[in-house]
C-alpha positions as CSV (number, residue, x, y, z in Angstrom):
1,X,121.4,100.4,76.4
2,X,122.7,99.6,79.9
3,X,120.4,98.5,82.8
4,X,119.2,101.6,83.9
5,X,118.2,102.9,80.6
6,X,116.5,99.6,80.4
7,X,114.6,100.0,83.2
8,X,113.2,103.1,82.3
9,X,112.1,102.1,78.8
10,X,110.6,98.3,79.6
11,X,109.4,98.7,83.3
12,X,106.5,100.3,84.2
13,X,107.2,102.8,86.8
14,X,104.5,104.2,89.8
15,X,106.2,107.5,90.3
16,X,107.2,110.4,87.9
17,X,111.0,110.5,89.8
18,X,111.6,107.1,91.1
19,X,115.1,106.3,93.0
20,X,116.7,104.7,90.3
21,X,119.3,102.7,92.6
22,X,120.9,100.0,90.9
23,X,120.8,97.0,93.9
24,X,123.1,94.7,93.7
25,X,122.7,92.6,97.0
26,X,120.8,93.0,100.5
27,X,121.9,91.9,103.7
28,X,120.4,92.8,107.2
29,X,118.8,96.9,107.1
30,X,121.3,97.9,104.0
31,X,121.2,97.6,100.4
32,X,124.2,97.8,98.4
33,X,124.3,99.4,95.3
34,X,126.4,98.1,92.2
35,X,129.2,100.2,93.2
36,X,129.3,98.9,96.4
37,X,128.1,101.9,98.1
38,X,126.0,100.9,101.2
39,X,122.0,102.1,101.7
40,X,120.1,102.1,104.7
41,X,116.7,100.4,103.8
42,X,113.7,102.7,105.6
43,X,111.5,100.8,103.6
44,X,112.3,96.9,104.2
45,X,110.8,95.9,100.7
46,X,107.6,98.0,102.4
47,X,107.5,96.1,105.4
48,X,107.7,92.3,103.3
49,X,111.4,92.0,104.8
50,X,110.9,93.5,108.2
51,X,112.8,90.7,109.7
52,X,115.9,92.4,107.7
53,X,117.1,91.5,104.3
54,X,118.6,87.8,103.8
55,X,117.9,87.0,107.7
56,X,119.4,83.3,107.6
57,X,116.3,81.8,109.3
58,X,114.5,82.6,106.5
59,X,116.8,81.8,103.9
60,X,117.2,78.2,105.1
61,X,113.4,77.9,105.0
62,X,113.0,79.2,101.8
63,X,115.9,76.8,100.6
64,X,114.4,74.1,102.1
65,X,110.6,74.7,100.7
66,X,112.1,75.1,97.2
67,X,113.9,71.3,98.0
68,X,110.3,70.2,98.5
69,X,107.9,71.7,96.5
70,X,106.9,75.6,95.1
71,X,103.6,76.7,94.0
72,X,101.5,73.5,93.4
73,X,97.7,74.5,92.6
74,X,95.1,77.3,93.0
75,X,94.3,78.4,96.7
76,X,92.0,75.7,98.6
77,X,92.2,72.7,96.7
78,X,96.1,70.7,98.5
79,X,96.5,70.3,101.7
80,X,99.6,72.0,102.2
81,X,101.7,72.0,105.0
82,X,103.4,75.6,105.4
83,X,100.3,77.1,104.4
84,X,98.4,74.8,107.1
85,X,100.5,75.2,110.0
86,X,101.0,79.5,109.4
87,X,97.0,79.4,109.9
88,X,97.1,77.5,113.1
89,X,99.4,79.9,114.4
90,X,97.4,82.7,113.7
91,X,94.5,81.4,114.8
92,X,95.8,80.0,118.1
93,X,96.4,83.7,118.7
94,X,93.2,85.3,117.8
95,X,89.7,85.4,119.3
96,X,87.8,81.9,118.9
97,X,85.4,83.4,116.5
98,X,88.0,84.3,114.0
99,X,89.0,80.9,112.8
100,X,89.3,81.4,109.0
101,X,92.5,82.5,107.2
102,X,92.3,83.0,103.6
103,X,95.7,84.2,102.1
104,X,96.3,86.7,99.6
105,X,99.1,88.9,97.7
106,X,98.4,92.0,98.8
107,X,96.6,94.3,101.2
108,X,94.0,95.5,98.1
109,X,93.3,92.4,97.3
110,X,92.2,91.4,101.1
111,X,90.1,94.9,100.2
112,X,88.6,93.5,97.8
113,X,87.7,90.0,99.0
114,X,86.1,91.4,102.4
115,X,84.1,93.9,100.7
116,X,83.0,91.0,98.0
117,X,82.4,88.5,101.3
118,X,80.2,91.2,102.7
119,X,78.3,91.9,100.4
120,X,77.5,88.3,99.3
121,X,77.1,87.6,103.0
122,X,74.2,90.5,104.3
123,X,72.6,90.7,100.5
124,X,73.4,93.9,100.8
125,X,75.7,96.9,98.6
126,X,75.9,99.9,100.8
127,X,80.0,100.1,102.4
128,X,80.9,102.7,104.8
129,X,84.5,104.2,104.9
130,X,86.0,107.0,106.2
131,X,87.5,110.2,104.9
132,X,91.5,110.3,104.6
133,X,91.5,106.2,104.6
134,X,94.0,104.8,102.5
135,X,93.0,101.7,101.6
136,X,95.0,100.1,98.2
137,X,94.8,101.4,94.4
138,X,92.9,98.3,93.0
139,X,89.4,99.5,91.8
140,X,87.1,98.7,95.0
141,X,89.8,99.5,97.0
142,X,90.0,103.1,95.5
143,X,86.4,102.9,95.4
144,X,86.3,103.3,100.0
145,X,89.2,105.3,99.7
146,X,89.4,108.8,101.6
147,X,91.3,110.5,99.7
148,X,90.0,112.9,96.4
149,X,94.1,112.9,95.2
150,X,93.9,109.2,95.1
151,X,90.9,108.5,93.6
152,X,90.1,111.4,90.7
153,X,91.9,109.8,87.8
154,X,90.0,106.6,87.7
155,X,86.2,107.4,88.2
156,X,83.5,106.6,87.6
157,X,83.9,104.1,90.8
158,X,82.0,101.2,92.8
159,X,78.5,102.8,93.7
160,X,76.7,102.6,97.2
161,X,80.1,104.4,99.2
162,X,79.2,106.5,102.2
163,X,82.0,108.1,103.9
164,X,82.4,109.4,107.3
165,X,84.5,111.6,109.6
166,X,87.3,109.4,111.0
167,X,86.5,109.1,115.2
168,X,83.5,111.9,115.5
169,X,80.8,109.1,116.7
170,X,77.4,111.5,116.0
171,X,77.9,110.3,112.4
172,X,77.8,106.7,113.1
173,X,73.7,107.0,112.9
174,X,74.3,106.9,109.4
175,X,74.9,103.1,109.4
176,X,71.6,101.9,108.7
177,X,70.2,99.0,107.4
178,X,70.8,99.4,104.2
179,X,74.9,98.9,105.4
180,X,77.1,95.4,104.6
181,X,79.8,96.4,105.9
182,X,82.1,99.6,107.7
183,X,85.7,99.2,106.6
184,X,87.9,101.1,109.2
185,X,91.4,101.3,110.1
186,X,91.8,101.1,113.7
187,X,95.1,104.0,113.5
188,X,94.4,106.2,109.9
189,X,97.9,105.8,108.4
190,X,98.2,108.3,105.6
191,X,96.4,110.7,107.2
192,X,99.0,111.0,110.0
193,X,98.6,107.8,112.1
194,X,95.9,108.7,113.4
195,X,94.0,106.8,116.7
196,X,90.6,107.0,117.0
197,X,89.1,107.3,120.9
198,X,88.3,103.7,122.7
199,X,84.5,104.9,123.4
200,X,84.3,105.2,119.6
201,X,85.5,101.6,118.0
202,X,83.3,100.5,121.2
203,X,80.4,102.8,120.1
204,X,80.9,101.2,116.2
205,X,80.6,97.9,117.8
206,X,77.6,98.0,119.9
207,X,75.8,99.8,117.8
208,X,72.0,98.4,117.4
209,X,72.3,97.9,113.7
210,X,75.7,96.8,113.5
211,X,75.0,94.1,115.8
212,X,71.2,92.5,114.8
213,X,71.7,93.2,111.4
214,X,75.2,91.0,110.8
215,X,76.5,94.5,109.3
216,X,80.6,93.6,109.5
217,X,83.3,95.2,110.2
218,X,86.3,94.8,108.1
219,X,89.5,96.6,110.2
220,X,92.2,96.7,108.0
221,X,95.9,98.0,108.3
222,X,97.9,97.7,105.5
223,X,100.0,100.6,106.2
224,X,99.7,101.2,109.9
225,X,101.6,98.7,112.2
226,X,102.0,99.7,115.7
227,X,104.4,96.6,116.8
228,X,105.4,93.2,116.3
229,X,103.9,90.6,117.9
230,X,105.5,87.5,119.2
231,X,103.1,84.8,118.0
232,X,105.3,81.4,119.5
């Protein structure tokens, strides 16, 4: 068997008719198949190598991280100085109240920690989402999701979901007290970037409940990013 026969034997695939290139190398926006023949890359690794492919800034970091040290231990527990110095510069450029980073792999499983945080912090089950959200295909991430094409295969799901109508603010009475969090993208990605209205994230923010009752908001935007932003 050659390589591609290989791969579609021994490696799971997510789609019935994946692209089957054969990469050889990366460099800049192309991929380069085995033959040689040159592919733009729309995709950059789904946004992990947005700098381009192979950008030498990071490849001499990497090389000299590897020099030092890889993964050591469990999140939390060394004191670690890339890890250290990424969350100072993100949170020298956020709000003073957000002054917390916790890393993770992947944008389902920051789902799932902030919907496990909010619940363990308000005591309480009840998530609001939004129809047409897209928001991972882990369990509790599928579980908020907007989307019945997404999410049929796999019930039953998490319990206590409410969903809304993505920017029409006479639903948001339906936050009540009963609510731990509302998990909202601030621009709907799969449903066609969509950008809610100022006057509603400001009417999710003040409202009464949302504000005396510690009911958080988790915006999240795995999908959806508007720009890059210069952080030094």
């Amino acid at each position: 068997m050659n390589e591609r026969d290989i791969f579609l034997r021994h490696v799971g695939q997510t789609s019935q008719n994946p692209l089957l290139l054969h990469i050889d190398r990366a460099e800049g926006i192309y991929l380069y198949d085995v033959n040689g023949r040159r592919y733009i890359d729309l995709c950059s690794g789904v946004s992990v190598s947005n700098l381009g492919h192979r950008h030498p800034v990071v490849v001499k970091a990497v090389k000299e991280q590897i020099d030092r040290y890889m993964h050591l231990m469990v999140y939390g527990e060394f004191v670690e100085s890339p890890q250290v110095q990424y969350a100072k510069l993100l949170i020298d450029n956020l709000p003073h109240n957000l002054n917390s980073v916790y890393f993770v792999n992947s944008g389902s499983e920051a789902i799932e920690g902030a919907m496990k945080l909010a619940k363990r912090y308000t005591g309480r089950h009840e998530i609001i989402s939004f129809w047409n959200a897209y928001h991972g295909s882990t369990q509790g991430a599928l579980s908020i999701m907007g989307d019945l094409d997404f999410t049929r295969a796999f019930r039953p799901l998490l319990p206590d979901i409410r969903r809304l109508d993505f920017g029409v603010e006479e639903q948001l009475d339906q936050i009540t007290e009963n609510t731990a969090a509302v998990v909202i993208e601030p621009i709907q990605s799969e449903a066609g970037v969509l950008i809610p209205s100022k006057q509603y994230m400001k009417a999710l923010r003040h409202l009464h409940f949302v504000q005396h009752l510690d009911i958080l908001q988790l915006l999240e935007g795995i999908l959806c990013r508007r720009r890059l932003v210069k952080l030094h």
